[in-house]
VEXFILUM-794351 format. One record per residue: x, y, z of N, C-alpha, C in turn. Coordinates in pm, 1 decimal, m for minus. Layout:
% residues N
n_c1_n_c2_n_c3_ca_c1_ca_c2_ca_c3_c_c1_c_c2_c_c3
X_Y_Z_X_Y_Z_X_Y_Z
...
% end
This chain:
% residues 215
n_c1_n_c2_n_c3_ca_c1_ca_c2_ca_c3_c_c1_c_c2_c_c3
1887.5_m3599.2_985.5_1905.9_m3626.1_843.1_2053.7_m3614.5_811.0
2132.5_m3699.1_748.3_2221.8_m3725.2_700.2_2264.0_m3717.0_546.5
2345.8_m3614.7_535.0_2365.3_m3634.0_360.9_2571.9_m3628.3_349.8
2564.8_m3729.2_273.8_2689.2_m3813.8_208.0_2780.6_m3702.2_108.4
2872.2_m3741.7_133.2_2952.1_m3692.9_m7.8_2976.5_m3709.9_m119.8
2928.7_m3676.7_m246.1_2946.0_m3795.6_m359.5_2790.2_m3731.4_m426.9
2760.2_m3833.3_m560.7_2638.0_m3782.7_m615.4_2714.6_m3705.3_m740.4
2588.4_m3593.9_m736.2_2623.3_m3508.5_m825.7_2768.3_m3411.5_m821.7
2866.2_m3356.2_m907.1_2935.5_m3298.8_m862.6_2975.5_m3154.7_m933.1
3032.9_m3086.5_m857.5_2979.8_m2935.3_m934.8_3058.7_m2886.1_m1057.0
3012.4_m2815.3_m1118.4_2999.3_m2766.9_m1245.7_3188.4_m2757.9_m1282.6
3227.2_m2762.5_m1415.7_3400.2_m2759.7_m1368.8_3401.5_m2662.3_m1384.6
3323.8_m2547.9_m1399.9_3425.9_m2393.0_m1438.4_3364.5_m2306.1_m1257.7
3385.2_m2403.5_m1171.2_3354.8_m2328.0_m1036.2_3455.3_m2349.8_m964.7
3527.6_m2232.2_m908.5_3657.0_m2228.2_m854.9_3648.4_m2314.9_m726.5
3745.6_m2354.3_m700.7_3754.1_m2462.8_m546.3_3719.5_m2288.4_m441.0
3671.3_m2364.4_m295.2_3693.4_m2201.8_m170.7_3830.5_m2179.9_m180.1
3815.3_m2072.4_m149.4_3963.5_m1995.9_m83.1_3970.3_m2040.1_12.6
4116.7_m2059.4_94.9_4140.3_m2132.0_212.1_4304.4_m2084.7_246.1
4307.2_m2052.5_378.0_4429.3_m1995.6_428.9_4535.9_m2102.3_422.4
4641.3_m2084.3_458.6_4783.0_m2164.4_478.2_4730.2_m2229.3_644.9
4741.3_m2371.3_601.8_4762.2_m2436.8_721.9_4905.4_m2512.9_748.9
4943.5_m2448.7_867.7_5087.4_m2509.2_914.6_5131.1_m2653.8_917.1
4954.6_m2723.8_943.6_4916.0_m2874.9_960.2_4972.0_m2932.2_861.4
4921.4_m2856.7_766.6_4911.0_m2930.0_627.9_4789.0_m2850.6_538.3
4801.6_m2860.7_385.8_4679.0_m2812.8_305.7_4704.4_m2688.8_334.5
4557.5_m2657.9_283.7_4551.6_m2512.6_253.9_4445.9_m2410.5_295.2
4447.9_m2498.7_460.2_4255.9_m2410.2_482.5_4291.1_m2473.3_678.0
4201.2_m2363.1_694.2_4176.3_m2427.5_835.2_4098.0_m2574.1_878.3
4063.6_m2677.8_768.8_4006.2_m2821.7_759.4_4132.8_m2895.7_668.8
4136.3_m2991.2_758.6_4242.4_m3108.1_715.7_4157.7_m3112.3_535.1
4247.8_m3103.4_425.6_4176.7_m3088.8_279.0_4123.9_m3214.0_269.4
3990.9_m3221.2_188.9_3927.8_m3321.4_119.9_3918.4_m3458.4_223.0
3928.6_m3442.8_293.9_3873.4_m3517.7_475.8_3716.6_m3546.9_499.2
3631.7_m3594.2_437.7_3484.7_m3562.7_492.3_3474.8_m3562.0_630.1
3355.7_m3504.2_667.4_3361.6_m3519.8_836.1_3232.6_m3491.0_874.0
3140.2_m3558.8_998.8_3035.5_m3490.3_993.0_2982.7_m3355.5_1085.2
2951.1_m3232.2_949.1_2918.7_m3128.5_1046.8_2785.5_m3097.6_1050.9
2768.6_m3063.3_1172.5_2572.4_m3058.3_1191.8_2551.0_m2921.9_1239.7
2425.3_m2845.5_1140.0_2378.1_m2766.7_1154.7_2232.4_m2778.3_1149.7
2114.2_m2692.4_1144.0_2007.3_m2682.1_1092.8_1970.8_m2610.2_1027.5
1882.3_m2683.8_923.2_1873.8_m2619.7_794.9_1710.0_m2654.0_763.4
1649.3_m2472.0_765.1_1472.2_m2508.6_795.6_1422.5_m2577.6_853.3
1461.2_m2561.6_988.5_1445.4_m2612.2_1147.0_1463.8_m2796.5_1140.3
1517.3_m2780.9_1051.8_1551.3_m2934.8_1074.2_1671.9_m3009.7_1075.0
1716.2_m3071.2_1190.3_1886.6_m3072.0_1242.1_1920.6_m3170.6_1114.6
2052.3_m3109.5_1040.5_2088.7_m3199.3_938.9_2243.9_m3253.8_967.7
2315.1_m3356.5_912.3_2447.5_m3360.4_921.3_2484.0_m3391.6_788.3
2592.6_m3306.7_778.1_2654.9_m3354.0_618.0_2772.0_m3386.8_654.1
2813.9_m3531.9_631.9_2914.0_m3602.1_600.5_3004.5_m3561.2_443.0
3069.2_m3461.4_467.7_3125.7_m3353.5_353.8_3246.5_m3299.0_413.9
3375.1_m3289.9_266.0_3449.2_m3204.1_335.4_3425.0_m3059.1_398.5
3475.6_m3027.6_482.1_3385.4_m2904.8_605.4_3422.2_m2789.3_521.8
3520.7_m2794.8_393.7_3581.3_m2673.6_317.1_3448.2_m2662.8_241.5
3355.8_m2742.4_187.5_3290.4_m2749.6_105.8_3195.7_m2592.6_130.6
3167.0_m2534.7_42.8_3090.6_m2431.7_18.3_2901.0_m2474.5_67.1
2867.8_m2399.5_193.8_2724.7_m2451.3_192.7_2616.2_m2404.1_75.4
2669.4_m2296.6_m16.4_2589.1_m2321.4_m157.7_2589.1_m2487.9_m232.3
2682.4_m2556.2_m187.9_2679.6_m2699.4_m234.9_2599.9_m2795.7_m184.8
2644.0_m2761.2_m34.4_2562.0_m2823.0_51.9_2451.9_m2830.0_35.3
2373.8_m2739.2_35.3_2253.3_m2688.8_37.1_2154.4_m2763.6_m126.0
2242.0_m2737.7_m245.1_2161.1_m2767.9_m349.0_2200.7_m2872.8_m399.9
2320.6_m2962.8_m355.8_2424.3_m3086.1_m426.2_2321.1_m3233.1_m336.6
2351.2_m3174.5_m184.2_2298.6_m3291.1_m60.5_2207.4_m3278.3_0.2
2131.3_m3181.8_m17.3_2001.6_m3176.0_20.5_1913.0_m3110.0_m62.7
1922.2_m3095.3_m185.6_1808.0_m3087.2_m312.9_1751.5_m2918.4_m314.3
1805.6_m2853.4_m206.5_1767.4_m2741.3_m176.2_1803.9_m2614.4_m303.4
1714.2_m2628.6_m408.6_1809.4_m2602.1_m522.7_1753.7_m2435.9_m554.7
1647.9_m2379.8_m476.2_1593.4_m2258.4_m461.2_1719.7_m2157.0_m441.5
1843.9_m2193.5_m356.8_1929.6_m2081.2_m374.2_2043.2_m2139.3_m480.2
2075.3_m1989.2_m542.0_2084.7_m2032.9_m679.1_2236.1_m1976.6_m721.2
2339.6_m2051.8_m817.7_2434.5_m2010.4_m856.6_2449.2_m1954.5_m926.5
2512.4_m1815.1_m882.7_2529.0_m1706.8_m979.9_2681.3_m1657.2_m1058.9
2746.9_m1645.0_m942.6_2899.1_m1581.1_m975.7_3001.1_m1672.2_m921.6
2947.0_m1686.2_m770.6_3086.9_m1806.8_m716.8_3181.0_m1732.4_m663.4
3151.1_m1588.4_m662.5_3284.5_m1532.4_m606.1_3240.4_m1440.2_m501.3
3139.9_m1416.9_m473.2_3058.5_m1379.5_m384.1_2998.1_m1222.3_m403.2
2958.0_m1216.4_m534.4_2948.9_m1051.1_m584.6_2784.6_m1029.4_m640.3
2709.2_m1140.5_m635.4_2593.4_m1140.5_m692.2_2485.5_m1172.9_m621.3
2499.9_m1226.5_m535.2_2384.4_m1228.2_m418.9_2313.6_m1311.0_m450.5
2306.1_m1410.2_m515.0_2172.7_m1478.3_m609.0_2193.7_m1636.8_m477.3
2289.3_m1685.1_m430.6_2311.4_m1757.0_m333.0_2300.1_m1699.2_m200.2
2206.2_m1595.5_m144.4_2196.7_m1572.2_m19.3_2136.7_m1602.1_37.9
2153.1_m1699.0_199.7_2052.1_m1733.6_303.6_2087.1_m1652.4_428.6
2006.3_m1703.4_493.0_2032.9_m1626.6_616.0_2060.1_m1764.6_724.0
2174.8_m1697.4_781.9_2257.5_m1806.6_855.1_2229.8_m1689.1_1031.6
2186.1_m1758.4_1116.8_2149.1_m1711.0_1229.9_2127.5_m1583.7_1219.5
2022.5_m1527.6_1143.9_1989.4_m1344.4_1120.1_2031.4_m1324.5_1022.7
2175.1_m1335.7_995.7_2215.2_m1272.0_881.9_2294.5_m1311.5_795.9
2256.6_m1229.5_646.5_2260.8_m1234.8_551.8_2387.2_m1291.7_503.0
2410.0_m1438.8_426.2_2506.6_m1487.1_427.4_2548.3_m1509.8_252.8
2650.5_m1518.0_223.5_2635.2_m1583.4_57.5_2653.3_m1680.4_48.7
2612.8_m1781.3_54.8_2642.8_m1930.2_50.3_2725.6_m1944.7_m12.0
2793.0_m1923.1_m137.8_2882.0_m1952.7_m221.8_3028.7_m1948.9_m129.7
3018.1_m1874.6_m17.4_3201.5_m1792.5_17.7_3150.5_m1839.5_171.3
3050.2_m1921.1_197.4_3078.7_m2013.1_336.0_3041.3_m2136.4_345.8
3204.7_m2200.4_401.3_3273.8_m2314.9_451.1_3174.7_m2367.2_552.4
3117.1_m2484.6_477.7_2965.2_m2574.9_603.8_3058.5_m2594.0_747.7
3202.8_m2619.2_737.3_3300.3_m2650.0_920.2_3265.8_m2520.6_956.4
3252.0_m2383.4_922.5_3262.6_m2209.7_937.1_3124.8_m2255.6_1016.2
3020.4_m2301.4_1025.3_2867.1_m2211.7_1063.5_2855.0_m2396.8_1155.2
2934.5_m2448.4_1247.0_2895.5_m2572.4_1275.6_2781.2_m2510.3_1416.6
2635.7_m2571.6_1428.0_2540.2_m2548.3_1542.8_2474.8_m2412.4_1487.5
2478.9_m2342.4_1352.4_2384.7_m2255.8_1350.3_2298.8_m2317.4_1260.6
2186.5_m2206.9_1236.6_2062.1_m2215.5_1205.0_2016.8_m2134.0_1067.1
2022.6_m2220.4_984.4_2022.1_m2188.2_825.7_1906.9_m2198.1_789.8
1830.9_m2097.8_703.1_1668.8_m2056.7_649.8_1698.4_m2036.8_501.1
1625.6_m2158.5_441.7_1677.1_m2095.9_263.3_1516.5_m2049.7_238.4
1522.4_m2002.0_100.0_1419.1_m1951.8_10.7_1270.3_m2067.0_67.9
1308.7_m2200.5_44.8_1227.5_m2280.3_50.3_1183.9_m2304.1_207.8
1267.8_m2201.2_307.4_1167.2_m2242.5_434.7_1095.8_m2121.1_507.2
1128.5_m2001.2_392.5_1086.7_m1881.2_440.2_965.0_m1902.2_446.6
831.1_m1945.9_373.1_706.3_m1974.7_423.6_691.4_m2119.9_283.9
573.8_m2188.0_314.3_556.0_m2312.5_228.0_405.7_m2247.8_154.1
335.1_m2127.6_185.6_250.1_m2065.2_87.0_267.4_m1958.1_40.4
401.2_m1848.2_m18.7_430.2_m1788.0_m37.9_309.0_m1654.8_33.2
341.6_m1670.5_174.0_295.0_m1594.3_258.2_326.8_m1495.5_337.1
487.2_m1530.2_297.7_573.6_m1432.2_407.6_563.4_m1267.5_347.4
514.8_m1203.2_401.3_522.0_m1037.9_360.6_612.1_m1015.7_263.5
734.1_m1030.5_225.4_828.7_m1023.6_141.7_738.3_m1100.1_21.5
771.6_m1219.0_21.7_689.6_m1288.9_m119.4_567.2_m1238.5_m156.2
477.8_m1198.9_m58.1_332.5_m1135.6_m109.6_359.0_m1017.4_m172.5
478.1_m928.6_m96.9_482.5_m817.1_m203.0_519.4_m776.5_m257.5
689.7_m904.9_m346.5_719.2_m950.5_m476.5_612.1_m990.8_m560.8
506.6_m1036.8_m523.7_387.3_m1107.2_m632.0_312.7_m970.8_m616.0
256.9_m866.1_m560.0_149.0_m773.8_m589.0_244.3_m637.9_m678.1
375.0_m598.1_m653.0_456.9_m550.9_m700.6_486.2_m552.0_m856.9
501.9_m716.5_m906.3_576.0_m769.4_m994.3_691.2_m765.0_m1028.0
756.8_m828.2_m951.8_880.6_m754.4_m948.9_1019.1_m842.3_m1030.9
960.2_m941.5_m1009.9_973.8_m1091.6_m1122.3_973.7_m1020.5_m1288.4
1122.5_m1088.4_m1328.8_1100.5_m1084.8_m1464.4_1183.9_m1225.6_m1485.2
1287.4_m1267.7_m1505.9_1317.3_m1413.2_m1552.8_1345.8_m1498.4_m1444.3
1374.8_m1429.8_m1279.6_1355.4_m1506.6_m1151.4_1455.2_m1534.9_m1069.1
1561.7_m1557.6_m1193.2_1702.1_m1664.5_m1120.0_1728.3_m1557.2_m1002.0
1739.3_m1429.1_m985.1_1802.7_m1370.1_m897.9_1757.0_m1351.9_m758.5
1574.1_m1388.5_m766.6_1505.6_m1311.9_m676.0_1532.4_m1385.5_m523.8
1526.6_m1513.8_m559.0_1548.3_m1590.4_m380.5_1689.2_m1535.2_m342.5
1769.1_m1516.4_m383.2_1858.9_m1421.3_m286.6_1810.9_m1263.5_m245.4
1763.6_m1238.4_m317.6_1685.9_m1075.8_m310.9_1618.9_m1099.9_m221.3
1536.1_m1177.8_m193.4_1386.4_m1185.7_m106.5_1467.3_m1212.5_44.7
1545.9_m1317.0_29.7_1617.4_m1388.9_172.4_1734.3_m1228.4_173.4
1799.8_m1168.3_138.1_1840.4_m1073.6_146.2_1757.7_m929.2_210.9
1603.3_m943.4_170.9_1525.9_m835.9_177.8_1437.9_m864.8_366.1
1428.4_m1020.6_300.9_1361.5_m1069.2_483.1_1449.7_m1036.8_592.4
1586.5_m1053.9_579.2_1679.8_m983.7_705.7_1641.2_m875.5_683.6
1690.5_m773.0_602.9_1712.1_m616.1_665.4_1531.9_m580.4_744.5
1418.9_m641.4_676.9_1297.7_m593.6_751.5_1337.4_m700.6_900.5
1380.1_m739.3_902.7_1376.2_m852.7_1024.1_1444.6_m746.1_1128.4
1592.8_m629.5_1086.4_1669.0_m542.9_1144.7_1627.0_m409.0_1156.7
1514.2_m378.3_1027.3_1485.6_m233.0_1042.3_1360.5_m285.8_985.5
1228.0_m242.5_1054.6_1059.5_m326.7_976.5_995.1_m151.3_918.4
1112.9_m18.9_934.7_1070.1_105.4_826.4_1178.2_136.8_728.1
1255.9_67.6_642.8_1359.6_119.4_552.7_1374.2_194.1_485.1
1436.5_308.4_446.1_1379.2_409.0_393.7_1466.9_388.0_223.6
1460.9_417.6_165.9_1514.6_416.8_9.2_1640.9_417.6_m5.5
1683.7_578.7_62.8_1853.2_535.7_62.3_1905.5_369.9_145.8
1866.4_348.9_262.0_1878.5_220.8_348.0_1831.6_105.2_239.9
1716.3_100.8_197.1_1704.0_m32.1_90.8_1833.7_m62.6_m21.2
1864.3_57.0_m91.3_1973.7_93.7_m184.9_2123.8_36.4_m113.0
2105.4_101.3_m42.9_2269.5_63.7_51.9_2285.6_m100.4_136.6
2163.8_m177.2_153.4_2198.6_m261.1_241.4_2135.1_m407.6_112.1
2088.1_m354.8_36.0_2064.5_m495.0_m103.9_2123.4_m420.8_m201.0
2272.0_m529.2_m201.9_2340.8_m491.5_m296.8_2299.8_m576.7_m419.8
2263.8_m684.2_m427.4_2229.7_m780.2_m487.2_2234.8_m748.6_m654.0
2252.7_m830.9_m737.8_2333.3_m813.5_m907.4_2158.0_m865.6_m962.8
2130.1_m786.3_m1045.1_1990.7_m849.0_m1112.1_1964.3_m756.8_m1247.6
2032.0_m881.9_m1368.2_2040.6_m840.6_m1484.0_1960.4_m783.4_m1580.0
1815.0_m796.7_m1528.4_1676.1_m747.6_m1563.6_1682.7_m608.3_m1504.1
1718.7_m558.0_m1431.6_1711.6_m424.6_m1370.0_1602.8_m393.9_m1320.6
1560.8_m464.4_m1224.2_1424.7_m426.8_m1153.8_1396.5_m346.8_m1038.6
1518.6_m314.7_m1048.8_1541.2_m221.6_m901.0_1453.7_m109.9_m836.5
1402.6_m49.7_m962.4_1311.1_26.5_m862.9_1194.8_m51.1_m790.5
1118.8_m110.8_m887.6_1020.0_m231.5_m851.4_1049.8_m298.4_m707.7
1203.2_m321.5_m671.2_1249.4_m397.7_m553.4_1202.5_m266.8_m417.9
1301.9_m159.8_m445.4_1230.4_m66.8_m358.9_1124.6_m64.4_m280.4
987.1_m41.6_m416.8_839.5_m24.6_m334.5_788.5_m193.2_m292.6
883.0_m300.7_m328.5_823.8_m416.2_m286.7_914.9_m419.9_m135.2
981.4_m426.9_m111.0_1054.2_m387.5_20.5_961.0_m356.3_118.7
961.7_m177.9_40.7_869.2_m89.9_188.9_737.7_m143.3_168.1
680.9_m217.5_52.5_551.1_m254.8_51.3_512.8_m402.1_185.5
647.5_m436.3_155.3_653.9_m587.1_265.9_648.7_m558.9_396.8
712.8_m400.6_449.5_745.2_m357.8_556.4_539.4_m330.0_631.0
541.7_m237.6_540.8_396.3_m227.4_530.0_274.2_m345.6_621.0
278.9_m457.3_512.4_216.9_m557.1_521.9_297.9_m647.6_679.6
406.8_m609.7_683.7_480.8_m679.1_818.2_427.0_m633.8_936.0
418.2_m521.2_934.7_314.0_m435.8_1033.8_188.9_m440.6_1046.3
151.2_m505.2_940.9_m54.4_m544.1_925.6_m72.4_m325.0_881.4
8.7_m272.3_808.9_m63.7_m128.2_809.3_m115.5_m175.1_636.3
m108.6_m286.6_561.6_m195.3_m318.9_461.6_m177.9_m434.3_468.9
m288.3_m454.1_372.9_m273.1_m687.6_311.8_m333.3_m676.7_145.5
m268.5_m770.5_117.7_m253.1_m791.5_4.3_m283.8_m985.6_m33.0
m334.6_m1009.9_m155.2_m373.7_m1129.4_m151.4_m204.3_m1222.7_m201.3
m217.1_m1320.3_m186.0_m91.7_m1423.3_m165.0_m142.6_m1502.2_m305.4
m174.5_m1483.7_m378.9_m214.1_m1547.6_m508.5_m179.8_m1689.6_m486.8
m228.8_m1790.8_m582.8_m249.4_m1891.5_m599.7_m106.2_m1974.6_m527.4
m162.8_m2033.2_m455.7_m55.9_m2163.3_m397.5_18.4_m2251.2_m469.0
169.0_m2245.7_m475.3_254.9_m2373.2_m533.2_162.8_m2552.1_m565.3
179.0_m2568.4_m669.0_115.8_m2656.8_m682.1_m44.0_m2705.4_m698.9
m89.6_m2576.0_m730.7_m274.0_m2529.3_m741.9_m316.5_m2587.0_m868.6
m425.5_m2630.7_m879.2_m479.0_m2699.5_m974.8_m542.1_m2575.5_m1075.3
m463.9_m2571.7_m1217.0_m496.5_m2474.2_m1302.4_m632.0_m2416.0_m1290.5
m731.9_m2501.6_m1294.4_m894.5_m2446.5_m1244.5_m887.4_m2361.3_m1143.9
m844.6_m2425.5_m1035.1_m861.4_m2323.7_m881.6_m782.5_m2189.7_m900.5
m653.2_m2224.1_m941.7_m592.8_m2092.8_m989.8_m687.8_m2020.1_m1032.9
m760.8_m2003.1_m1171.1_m800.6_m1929.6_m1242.0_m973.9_m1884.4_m1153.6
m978.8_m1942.9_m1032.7_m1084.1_m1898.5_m958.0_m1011.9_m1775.5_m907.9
m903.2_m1791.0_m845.2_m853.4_m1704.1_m790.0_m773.5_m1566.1_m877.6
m702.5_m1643.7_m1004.1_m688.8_m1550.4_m1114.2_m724.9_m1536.1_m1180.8
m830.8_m1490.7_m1238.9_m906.8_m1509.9_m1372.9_m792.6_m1497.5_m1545.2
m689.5_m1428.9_m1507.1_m570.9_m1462.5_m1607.3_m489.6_m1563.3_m1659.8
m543.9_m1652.2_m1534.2_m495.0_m1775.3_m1528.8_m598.6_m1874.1_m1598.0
m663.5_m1866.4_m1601.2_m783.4_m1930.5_m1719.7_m683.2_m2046.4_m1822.2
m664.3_m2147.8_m1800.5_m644.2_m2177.1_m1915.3_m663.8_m2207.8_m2025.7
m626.9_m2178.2_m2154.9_m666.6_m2153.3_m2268.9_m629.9_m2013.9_m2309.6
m664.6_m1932.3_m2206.5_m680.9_m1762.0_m2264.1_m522.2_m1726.9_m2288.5
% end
């Protein structure tokens, strides 16, 4: 899969990357504003973006390939709300250069599972840990590494390794959904995966009776 340069273009109050002194020329280790094609994979599927290689893969990701689940928050790399995981670990998309990660293996929000099945998401939904949302797919892709590095985290370790900015303050809630995921990662509980993306309001409300619509 191939995605172009051009289209939509980003917001004007988003700072260009930072980029070192090149002796070459410009101002970055990529000849400036050069498209070029760099190929990585992105939710196991080999992509090439014909893009300048300075370009931020938070762009990449939601500008050229629609991938719009990780989400812009700060731009300066302090909020976590743009985090994937780039070969294991925990990356901010916003503050990495798509030429920086050429041949690795990029997992956004949208390929962590396609039925919100992955232990993490089941135990954001039994938790509730959701209040207006924008923040959580970096939280969750933030939360799936550290169980991926440590599958018993203990409170101080959850605290110290998700730094993540979330203006609702749900933090304790994040905690027991964490060790609750760790839990369920281990099969030492299960928990139901509530209604599937795209469920027909009826079936939902088989499965949720809150979901009833009308009520």
């Amino acid at each position: 899969m191939r995605h172009e340069q051009g289209g939509q273009r980003h917001a004007p109050d988003i700072a260009p990357p930072l980029r070192a002194h090149n002796d070459a020329g410009g101002n970055g280790p990529f000849p400036p504003n050069i498209p070029r094609v760099t190929k990585f994979t992105v939710n196991n599927q080999p992509v090439e973006y014909r893009m300048d290689p300075a370009t931020p893969l938070l762009w990449a990701l939601r500008d050229a390939s629609n991938l719009t689940g990780t989400k812009y928050g700060c731009g300066t790399g302090h909020c976590g709300a743009c985090i994937v995981d780039v070969d294991r670990t925990a990356r901010k998309a916003c503050q990495v250069p798509i030429g920086s990660i050429e041949g690795s293996f990029v997992t956004t929000i949208e390929g962590l599972s396609h039925d919100r099945s992955h232990p993490i998401q089941a135990a954001f939904l039994a938790e509730n840990v959701s209040q207006c949302g924008f923040c959580i797919p970096g939280m969750i892709m933030a939360a799936s590494i550290l169980l991926q590095n440590n599958p018993r985290p203990t409170e101080e370790q959850i605290r110290r390794q998700i730094t993540n900015i979330c203006r609702c303050g749900i933090y304790p809630r994040l905690v027991e959904a964490i060790q609750r995921a760790g839990r369920i990662q281990r099969g030492d509980e299960t928990v139901s995966t509530g209604p599937r993306p795209g469920i027909d309001p009826r079936d939902a409300a088989r499965i949720v009776p809150a979901l009833t619509p009308g009520q």
